[in-house]
GUGU-350923 format. One record per residue (C-alpha): residue number from 0; residue in one letter; x, y, z. Coordinates in steps of 0.2 Angstrom, whole numbers, plus 5000, padded with zeros to 4 digits. Example, Ala and Ser with C-alpha at 12.3 -4.5 7.8 and 13.67 -1.06 7.14 Angstrom:
<rs>
   i aa east north   up
   0  a 5062  4978 5039
   1  s 5068  4995 5036
</rs>
This chain:
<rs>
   i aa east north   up
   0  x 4929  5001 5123
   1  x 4943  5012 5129
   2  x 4940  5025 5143
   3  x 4952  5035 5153
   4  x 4947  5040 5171
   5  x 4947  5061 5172
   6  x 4953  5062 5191
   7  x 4944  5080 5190
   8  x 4929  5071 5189
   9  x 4931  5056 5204
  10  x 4938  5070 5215
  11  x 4919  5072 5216
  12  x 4913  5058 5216
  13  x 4899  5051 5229
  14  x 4905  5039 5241
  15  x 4903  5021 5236
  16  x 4900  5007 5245
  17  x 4916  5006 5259
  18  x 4917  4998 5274
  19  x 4933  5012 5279
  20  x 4935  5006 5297
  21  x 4941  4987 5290
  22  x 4950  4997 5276
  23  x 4959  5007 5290
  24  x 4961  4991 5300
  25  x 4970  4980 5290
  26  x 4979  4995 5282
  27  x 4984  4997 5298
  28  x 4990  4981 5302
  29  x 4999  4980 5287
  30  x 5010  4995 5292
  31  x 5014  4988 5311
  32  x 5019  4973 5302
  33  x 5032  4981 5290
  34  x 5038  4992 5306
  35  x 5040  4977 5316
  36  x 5050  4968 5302
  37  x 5062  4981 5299
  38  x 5066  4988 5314
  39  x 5067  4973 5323
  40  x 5065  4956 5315
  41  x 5077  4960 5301
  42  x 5091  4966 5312
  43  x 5089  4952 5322
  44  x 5090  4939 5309
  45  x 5074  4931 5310
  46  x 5067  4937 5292
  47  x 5078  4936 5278
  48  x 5069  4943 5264
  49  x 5059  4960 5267
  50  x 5048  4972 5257
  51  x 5038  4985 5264
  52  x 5020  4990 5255
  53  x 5021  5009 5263
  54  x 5013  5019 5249
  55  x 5005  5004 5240
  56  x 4993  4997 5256
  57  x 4979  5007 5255
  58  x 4974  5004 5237
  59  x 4975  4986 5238
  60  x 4967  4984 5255
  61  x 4952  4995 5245
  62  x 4955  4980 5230
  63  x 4956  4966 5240
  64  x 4938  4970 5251
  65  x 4929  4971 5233
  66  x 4935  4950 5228
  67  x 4918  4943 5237
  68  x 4912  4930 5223
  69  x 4918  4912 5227
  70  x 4929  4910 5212
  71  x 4936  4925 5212
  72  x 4956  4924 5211
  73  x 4970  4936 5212
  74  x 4990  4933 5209
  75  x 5000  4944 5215
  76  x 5020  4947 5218
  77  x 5030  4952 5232
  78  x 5024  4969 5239
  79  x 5005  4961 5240
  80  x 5002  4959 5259
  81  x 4992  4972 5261
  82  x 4981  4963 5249
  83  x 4982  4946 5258
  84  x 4976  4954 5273
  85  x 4960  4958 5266
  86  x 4958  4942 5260
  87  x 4957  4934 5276
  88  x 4976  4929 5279
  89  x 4980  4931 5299
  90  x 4995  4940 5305
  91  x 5002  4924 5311
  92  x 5003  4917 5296
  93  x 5010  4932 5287
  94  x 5022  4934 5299
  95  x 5025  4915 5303
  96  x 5029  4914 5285
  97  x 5041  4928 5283
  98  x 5051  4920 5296
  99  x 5052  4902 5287
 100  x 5044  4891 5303
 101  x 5032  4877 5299
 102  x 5014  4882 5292
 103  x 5010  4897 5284
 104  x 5012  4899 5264
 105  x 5025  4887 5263
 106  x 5029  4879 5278
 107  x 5048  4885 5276
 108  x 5051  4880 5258
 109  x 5050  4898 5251
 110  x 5052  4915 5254
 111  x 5037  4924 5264
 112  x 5036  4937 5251
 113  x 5030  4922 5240
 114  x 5013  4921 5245
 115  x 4997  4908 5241
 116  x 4981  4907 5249
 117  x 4968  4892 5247
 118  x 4951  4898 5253
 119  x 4938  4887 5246
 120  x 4924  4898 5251
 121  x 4930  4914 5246
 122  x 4943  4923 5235
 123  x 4959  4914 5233
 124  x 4977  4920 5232
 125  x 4986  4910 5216
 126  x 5004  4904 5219
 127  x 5016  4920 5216
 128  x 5032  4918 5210
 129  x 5048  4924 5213
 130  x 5051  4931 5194
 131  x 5044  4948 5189
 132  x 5028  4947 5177
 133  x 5025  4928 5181
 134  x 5009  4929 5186
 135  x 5001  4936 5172
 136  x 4997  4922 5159
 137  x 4991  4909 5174
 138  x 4980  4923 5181
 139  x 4974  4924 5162
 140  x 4972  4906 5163
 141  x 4960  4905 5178
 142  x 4947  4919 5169
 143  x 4946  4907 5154
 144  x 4944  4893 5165
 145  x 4930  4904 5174
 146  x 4922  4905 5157
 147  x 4924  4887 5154
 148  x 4915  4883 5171
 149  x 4900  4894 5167
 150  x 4898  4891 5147
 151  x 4903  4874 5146
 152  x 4899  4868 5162
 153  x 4886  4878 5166
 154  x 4892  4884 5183
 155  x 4884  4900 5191
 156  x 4896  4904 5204
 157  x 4909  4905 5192
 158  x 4901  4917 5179
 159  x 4902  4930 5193
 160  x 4918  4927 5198
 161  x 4933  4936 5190
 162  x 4951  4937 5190
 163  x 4964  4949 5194
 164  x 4983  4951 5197
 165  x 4995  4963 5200
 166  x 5010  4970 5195
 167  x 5022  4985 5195
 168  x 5025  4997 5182
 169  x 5044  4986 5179
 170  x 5033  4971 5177
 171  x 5026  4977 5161
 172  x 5038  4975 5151
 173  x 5038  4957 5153
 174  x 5032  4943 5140
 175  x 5020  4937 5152
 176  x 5011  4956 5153
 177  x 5010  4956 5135
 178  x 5006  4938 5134
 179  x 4993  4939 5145
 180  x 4984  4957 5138
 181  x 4984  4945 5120
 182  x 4974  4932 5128
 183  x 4963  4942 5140
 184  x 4957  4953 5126
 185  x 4956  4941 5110
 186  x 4948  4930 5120
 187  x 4935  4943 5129
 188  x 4941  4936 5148
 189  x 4935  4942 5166
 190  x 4951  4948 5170
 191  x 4957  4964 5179
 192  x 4977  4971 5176
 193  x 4979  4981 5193
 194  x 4996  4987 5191
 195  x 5003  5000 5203
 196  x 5015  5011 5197
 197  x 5028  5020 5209
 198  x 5037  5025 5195
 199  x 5055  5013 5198
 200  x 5058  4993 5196
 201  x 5072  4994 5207
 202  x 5082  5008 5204
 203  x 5078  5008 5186
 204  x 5064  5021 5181
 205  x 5048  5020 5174
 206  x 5052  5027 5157
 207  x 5066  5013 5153
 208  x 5050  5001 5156
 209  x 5038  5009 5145
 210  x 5038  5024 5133
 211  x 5034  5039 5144
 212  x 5033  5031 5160
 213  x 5012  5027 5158
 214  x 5005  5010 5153
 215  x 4988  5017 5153
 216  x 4991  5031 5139
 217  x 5001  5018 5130
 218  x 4988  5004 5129
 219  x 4975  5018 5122
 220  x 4973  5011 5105
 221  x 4971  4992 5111
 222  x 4956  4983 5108
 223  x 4944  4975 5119
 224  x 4951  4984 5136
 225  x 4943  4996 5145
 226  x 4959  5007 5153
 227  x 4957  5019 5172
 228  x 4969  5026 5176
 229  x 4970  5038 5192
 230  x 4979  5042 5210
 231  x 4980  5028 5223
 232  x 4984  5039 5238
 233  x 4967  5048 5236
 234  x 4954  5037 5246
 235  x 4940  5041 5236
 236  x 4946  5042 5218
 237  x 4955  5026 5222
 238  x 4938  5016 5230
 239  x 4931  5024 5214
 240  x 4942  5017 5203
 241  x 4945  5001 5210
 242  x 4925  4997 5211
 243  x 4921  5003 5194
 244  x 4935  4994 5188
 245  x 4930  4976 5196
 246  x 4912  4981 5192
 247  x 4916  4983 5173
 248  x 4927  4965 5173
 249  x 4913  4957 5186
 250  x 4899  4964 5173
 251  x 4904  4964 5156
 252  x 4915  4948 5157
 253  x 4929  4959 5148
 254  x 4947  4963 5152
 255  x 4949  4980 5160
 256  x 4970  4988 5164
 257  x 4969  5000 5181
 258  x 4983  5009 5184
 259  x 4985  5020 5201
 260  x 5003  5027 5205
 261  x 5007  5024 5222
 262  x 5024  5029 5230
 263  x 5035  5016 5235
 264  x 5041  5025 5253
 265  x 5054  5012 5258
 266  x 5069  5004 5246
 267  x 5065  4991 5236
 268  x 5069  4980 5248
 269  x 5075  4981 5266
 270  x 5091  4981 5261
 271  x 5091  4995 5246
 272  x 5095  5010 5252
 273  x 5088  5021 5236
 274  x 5102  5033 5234
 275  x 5099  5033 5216
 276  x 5081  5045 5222
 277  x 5087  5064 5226
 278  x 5081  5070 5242
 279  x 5068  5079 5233
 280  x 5060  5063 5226
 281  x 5059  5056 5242
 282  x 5051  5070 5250
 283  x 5039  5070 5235
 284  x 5035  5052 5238
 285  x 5033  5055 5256
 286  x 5020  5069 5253
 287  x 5009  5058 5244
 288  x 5007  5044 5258
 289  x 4991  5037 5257
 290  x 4990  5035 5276
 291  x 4992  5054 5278
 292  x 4977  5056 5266
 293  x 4967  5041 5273
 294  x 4966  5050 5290
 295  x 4962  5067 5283
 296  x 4950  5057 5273
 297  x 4940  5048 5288
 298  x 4945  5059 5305
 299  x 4933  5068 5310
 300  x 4918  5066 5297
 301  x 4920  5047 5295
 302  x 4928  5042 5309
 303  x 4932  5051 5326
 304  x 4952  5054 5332
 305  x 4948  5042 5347
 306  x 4941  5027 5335
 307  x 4956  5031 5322
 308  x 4968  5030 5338
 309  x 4960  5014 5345
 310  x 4962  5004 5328
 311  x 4981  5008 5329
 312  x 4982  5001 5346
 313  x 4972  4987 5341
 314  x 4983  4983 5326
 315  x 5001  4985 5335
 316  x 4993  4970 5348
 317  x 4987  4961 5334
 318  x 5007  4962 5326
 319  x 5014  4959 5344
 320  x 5002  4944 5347
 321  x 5006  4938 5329
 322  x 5024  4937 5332
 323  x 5021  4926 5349
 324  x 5014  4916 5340
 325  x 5024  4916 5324
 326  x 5038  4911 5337
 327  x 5030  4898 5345
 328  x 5029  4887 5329
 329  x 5042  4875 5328
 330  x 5053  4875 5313
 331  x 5049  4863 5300
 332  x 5056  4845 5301
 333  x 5072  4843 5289
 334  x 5067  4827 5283
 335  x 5051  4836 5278
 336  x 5058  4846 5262
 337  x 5058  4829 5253
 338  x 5039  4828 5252
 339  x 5027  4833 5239
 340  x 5039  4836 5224
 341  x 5026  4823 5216
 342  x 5009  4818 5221
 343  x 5011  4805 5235
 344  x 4995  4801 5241
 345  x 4989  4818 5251
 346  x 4979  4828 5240
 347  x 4981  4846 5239
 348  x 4969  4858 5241
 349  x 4969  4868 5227
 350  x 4969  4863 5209
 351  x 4966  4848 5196
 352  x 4950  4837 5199
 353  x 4941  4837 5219
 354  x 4934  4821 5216
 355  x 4952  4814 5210
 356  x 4956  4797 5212
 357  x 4972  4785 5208
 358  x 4968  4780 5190
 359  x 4970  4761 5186
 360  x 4985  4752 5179
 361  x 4980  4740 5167
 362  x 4995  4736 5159
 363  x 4993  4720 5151
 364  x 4989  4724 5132
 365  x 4973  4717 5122
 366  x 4978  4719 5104
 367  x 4962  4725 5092
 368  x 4964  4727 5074
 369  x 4979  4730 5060
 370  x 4993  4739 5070
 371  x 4992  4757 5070
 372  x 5007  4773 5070
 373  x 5008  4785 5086
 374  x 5000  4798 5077
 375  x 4983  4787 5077
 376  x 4987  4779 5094
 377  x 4989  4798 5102
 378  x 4973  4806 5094
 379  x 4961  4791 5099
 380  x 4965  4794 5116
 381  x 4966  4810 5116
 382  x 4948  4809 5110
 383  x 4942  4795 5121
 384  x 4948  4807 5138
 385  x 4941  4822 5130
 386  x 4925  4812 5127
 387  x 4926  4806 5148
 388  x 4933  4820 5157
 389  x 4921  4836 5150
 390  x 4937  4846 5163
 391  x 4948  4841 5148
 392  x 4955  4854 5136
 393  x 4967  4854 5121
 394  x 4977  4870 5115
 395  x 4989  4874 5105
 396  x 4997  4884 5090
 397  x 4990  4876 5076
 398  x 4983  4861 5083
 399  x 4962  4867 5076
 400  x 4955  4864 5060
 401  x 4975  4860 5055
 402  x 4976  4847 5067
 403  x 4993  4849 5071
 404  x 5009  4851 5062
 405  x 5014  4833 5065
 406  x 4991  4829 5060
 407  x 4990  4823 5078
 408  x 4973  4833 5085
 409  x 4968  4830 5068
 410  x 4948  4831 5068
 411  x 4945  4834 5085
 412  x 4940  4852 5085
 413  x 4926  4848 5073
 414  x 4921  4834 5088
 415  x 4922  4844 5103
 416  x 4921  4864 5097
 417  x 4931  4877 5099
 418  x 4929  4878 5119
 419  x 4938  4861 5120
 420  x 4950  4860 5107
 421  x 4957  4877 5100
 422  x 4973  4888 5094
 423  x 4981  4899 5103
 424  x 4993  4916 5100
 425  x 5011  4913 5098
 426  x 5016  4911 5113
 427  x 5023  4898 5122
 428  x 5026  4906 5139
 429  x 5006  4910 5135
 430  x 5001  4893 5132
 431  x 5011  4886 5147
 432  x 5007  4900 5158
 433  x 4988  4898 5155
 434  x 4988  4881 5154
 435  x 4992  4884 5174
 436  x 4979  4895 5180
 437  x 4966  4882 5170
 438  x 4973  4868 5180
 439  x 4972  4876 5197
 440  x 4955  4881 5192
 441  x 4950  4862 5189
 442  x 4951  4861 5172
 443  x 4966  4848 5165
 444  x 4975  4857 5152
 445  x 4983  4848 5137
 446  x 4994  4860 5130
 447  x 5005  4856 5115
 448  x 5024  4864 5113
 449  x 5023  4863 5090
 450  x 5042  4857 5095
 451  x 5056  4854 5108
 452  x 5065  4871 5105
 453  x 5048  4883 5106
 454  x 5048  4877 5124
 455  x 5063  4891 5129
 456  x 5052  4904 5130
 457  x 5041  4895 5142
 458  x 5055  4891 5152
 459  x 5050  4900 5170
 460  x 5031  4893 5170
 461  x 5035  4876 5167
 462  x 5047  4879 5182
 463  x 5035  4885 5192
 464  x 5021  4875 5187
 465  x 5034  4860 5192
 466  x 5037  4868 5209
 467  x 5022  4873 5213
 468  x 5016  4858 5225
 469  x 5033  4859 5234
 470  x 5034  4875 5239
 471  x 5015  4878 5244
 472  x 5020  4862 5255
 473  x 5004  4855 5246
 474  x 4992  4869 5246
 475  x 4992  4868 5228
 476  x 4998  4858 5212
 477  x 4993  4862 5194
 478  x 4991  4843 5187
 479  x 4993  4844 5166
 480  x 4998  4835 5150
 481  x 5011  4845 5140
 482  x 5013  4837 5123
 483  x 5031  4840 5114
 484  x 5038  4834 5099
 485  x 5056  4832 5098
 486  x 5069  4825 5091
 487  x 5074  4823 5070
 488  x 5062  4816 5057
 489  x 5070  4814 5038
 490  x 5084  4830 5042
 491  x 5087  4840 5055
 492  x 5089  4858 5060
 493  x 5093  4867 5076
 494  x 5077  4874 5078
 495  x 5066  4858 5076
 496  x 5076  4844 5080
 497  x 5081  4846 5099
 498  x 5078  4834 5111
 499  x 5086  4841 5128
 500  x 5074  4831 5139
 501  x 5088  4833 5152
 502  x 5081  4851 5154
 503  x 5065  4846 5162
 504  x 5073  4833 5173
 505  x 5082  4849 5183
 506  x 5064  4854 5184
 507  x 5058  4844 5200
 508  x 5040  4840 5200
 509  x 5039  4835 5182
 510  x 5037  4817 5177
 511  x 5043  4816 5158
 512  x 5037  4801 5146
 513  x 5047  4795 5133
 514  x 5039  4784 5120
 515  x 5046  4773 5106
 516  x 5031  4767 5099
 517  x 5013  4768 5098
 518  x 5007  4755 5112
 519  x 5017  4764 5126
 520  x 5010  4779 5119
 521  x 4995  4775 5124
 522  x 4998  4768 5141
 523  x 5010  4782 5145
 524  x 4998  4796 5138
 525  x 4982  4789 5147
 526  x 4991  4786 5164
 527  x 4997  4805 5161
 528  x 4980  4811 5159
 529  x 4970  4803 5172
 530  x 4986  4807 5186
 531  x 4988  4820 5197
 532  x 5003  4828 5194
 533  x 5011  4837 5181
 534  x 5020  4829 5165
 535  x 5029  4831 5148
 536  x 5026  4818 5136
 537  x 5037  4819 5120
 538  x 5032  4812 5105
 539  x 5047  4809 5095
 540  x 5047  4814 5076
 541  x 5052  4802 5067
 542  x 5042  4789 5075
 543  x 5027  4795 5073
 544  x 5022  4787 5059
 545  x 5041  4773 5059
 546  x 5033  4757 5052
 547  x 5043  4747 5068
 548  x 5034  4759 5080
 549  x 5018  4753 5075
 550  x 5008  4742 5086
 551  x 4989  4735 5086
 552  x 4980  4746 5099
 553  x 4982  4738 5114
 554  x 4963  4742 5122
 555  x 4954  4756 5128
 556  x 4958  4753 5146
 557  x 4978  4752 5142
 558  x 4987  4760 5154
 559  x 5007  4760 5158
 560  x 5016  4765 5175
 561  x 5028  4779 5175
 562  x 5045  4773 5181
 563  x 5042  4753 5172
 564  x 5056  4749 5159
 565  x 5049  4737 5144
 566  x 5065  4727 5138
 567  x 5065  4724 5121
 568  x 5079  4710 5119
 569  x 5086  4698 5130
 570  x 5100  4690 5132
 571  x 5118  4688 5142
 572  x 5132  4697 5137
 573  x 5129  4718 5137
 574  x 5114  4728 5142
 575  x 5109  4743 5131
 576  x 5098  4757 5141
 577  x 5090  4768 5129
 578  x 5073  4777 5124
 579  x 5063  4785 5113
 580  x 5070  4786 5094
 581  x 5085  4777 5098
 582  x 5074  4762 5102
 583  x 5073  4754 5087
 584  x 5089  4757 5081
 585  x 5095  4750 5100
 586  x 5085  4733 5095
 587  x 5092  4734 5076
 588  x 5108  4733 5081
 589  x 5106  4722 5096
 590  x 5100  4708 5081
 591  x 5110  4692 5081
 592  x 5119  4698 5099
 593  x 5116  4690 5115
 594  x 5110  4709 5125
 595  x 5097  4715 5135
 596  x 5089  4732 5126
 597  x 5081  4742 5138
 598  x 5068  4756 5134
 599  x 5067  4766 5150
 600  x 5052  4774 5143
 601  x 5051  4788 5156
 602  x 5063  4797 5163
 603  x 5053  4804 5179
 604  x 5053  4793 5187
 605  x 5063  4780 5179
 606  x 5070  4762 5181
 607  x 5083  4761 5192
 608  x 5080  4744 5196
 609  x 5079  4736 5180
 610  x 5094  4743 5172
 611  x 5102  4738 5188
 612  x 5098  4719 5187
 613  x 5102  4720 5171
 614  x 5119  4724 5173
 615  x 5123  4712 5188
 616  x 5116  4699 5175
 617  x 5127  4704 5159
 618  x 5142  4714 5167
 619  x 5143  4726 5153
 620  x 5132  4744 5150
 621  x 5131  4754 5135
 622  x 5118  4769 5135
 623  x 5112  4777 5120
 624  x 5103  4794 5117
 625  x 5100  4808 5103
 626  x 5102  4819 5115
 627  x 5121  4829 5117
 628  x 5133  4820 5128
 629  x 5139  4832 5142
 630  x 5125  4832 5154
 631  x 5114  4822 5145
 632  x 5103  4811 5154
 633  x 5116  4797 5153
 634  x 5128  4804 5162
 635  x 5115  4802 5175
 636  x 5113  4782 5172
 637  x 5130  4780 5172
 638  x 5135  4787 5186
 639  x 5121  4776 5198
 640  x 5126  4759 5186
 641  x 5148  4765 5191
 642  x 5141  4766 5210
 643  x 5127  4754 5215
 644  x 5133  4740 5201
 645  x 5153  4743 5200
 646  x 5157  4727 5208
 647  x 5148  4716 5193
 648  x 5155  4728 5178
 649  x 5169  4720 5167
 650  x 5170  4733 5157
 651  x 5168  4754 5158
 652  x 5151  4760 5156
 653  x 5150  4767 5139
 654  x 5141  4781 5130
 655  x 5135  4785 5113
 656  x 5124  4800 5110
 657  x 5125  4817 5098
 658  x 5142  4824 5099
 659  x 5139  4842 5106
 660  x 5132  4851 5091
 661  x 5115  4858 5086
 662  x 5106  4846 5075
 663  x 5113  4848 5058
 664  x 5102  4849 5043
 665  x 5109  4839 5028
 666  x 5103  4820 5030
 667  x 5121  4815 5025
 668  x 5128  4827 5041
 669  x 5112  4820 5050
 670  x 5114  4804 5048
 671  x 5133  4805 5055
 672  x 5130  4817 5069
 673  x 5115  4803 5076
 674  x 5117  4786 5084
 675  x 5115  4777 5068
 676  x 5113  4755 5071
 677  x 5132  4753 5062
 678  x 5137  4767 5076
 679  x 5131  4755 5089
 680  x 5133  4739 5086
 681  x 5152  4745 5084
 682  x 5151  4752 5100
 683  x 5142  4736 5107
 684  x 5156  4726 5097
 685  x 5168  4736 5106
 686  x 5162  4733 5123
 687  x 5159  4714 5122
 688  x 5178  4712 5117
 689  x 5184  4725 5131
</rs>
């Protein structure tokens, strides 16, 4: 259904249901706030980052009074105080937060334009981020989780709750818009596209963003979206608007695109001056403040002059008390900035499981049965969680009724439905993106990356879903299991060979699992999905189904610690640090040698201590990995064994990895270009007589 808002018609339009005093009061107190910041606060240096809302307040004051359900849930970006305002946020904490002291959003980590808000009873404010058109696909994400609450779990509160997020008219020519627009209408979600449109991103028009400057008229042939599109500096059409708009998503359970232009009165930020607008844009844009409108709108016939006067007052002594006690807040401890990058024993109150609890380490293996690959040893627990936590989902491209390039979610579709286990649009930044909203919502996401080199276009959700509990200072953490294969299997390629696990080690707030073979696949999987903090767990390729990677299945109640090195060998005279599908060939090589093989098995966290005693013990250090040699990971472990262990080494630490090329495809060009067991037992060879 596809209807376009006549604004002859809303001009018109009855009043609806709108308490315009609170609307006038926090828009209000959104404009003494902006005022105080820039002409005071920002000169002095105690605000660093500033974006005024002139132009865009009263629409999203109007927006943010009509979020009442429990689970409703709205992501915004960094012009949305206005919004926050309406949902309940104090002055002191807006302003507390734009000036970095202790509390507030972030408690100093991030920029107070960066807002999040956990309100258990009420509508919550999702984590923003700092990129343009990131909060789509997770916003996407917490309106399929609503429907997963209310069909699957059978939840009340949350079949009336919807979800909503913002953007500008720049934002929507991101991948996460258009990611998100997929998802929201093949799928039928409760989700609102609220996206206000001052005609610039920046400096750069409208039109560079979207073929003649209107979303709305573009989107007129999409399917499964209703689209209004009207003024938001005239009270009533935009109350009208805004209401049928949530009403429809709230009603219908269906995705609806609003878009109200709104002028952007002050720069971009405080520090944009805007001298790519003419004069007469800018007196255009000023003509069409809502705030002028808003009064004519309420004084005298809704509203008398003296009760329009007496809010002011009262909001420029709300700001002024604000700021008194925004001051009075200490500034936030130092040693402070090192907590919550990982769960670490407070939990946070917002996302993954309430009724959490530190899962059990059982890591003493019970072998049942023949021995089994990885690629049986992954699906049966996958299916044992999915058949003990109903929160758990599975999602992919490909990973239905295929199973799975690689066969590994093989039949577990036609066990648990559609709900649970199911495909997804290509898109990885969608997959990712939603897999974050879901988990905030209190599902726990299992999302599989097909391989390695797909995850690039994911990039910026995985970096903020790993950020995320740091820089809410714990407010909220989005706990999940992202399942990647990597690494070569019979040839290679550059596109489906990668490993780069480095990549997610410069993500903090990631712990990343490493595998070799099909018992500690197990462990490390079901610790993974019964913990509390995000992870990456890579499945490599060619060990999948590698005859020396099979193991009997080791129990159903299995379960390895992160950061616990298994050695494989023993012995006196060279230690080998390595992981995932150089582990075998580590151990092959190693046959016949006195040396301690090491398979780290995670890299967040991983083994400092064992590789360290190692070395004290034997005196020599040879790291092997697929991955390329400059910034690889073993750069890293050999820089802590050259300082923390250079008094017992007889010899340099060593290297051999990839050379720093793609992953070439012939097997012979393969075979050279990989850490091969001739490769390293010359390399250990070498060492031993150094």
């Amino acid at each position: 259904m596809v209807r376009a808002a006549a604004v002859s018609t809303l001009r018109n339009a009855p009043d609806i249901a709108v308490d315009w005093r609170m609307v006038l009061r926090h828009m209000a107190l959104s404009r003494a706030l902006d005022e105080m910041e820039e002409t005071r606060l920002v000169p002095e240096k105690k605000v660093l980052y500033q974006f005024s809302a002139r132009g865009h307040d009263m629409a999203q004051v109007l927006l943010g009074l009509q979020l009442t359900a429990r689970h409703d849930a709205v992501c915004g970006y960094y012009r949305s105080r206005p919004l926050l305002l309406a949902l309940g946020i104090g002055a002191d904490d807006a302003l507390g937060s734009a000036m970095g002291r202790a509390g507030g959003y972030s408690g100093g980590r991030d920029i107070g334009v960066v807002f999040n808000h956990p309100n258990p009873d009420g509508a919550s404010a999702l984590p923003m981020s700092g990129g343009v058109g990131a909060q789509y696909t997770p916003t996407a994400g917490w309106a399929q989780a609503l429907e997963y609450h209310a069909k699957v779990l059978g939840s009340e509160d949350h079949a009336r709750s919807i979800s909503v997020v913002l953007g500008g008219d720049g934002s929507v020519a991101s991948n996460g818009f258009w990611s998100a627009l997929t998802i929201a209408t093949t799928q039928k979600l409760p989700m609102l596209f609220y996206i206000e449109d001052n005609g610039f991103g920046i400096s750069v028009p409208s039109t560079f963003q979207t073929p003649g400057g209107n979303i709305a008229e573009n989107l007129a042939s999409w399917q499964g979206l209703t689209i209004l599109s009207g003024d938001g500096t005239d009270p009533a059409e935009a109350a009208t608007l805004i209401a049928e708009a949530v009403a429809i998503v709230r009603e219908d359970r269906a995705p609806v695109l609003l878009r109200l232009t709104v002028p952007r009165l002050q720069g971009h930020s405080f520090q944009d001056t805007q001298t790519y607008k003419s004069d007469k844009v800018v007196d255009a844009e000023w003509a069409r403040d809502p705030w002028r409108r808003l009064k004519s709108y309420l004084v005298p016939t809704r509203i008398s002059a003296q009760d329009w006067e007496a809010e002011l007052r009262t909001a420029s002594e709300t700001a002024e008390a604000a700021l008194i006690a925004a001051e009075a807040r200490p500034l936030p401890v130092p040693s402070s900035v090192m907590q919550h990058v990982f769960f670490d024993g407070e939990m946070q109150q917002v996302g993954g499981r309430a009724d959490w609890s530190p899962p059990a380490i059982v890591d003493t293996a019970r072998p049942e049965g023949q021995r089994i690959n990885m690629v049986t040893a992954i699906r049966r627990v996958l299916e044992q969680e999915l058949t003990s936590n109903p929160r758990m989902v599975v999602f992919g491209e490909d990973i239905g009724q295929k199973g799975g390039v690689h066969a590994v979610t093989l039949g577990l579709q036609d066990k648990f439905g559609t709900s649970r286990v199911f495909d997804t649009s290509l898109s990885e930044e969608g997959i990712i993106g939603r897999a974050v909203g879901m988990a905030l919502a209190g599902l726990l996401p299992v999302p599989e990356i097909q391989f390695r080199k797909y995850a690039e276009p994911a990039t910026e959700q995985l970096n903020d879903c790993g950020s995320m509990r740091w820089r809410t200072n714990n407010r909220f953490a989005a706990p999940m299991v992202v399942r990647m294969p990597v690494g070569f299997f019979k040839c290679g390629d550059p596109w489906h060979s990668q490993t780069n696990e480095v990549a997610f080690l410069h993500s903090p707030g990631w712990m990343v699992a490493s595998p070799s073979n099909a018992e500690d696949a197990v462990g490390l999987l079901r610790t993974a999905l019964r913990g509390n903090d995000p992870v990456i767990f890579l499945e490599h390729r060619a060990m999948l189904d590698h005859s020396w990677a099979r193991r009997p299945w080791p129990g159903d109640d299995f379960a390895l610690p992160f950061g616990k090195a298994r050695l494989v060998a023993e012995g006196q005279d060279a230690t080998i640090v390595t992981w995932g599908g150089m582990v075998d060939r580590c151990a092959e090589a190693a046959l016949g040698l006195s040396v301690d093989v090491i398979d780290l098995r995670t890299l967040s966290p991983w083994d400092r201590e064992a590789v360290l005693a190692s070395v004290r013990k034997t005196h020599r250090c040879l790291i092997v990995h697929e991955d390329l040699q400059t910034a690889g990971f073993g750069a890293e472990i050999a820089a802590m064994v050259a300082k923390d262990a250079f008094t017992a080494l007889d010899a340099p630490v060593e290297r051999l990895t990839m050379p720093d090329i793609p992953s070439p495809h012939n097997p012979v060009l393969l075979e050279w270009a990989v850490p091969s067991v001739a490769a390293i037992r010359s390399k250990l060879d070498d060492l031993m007589g150094f």
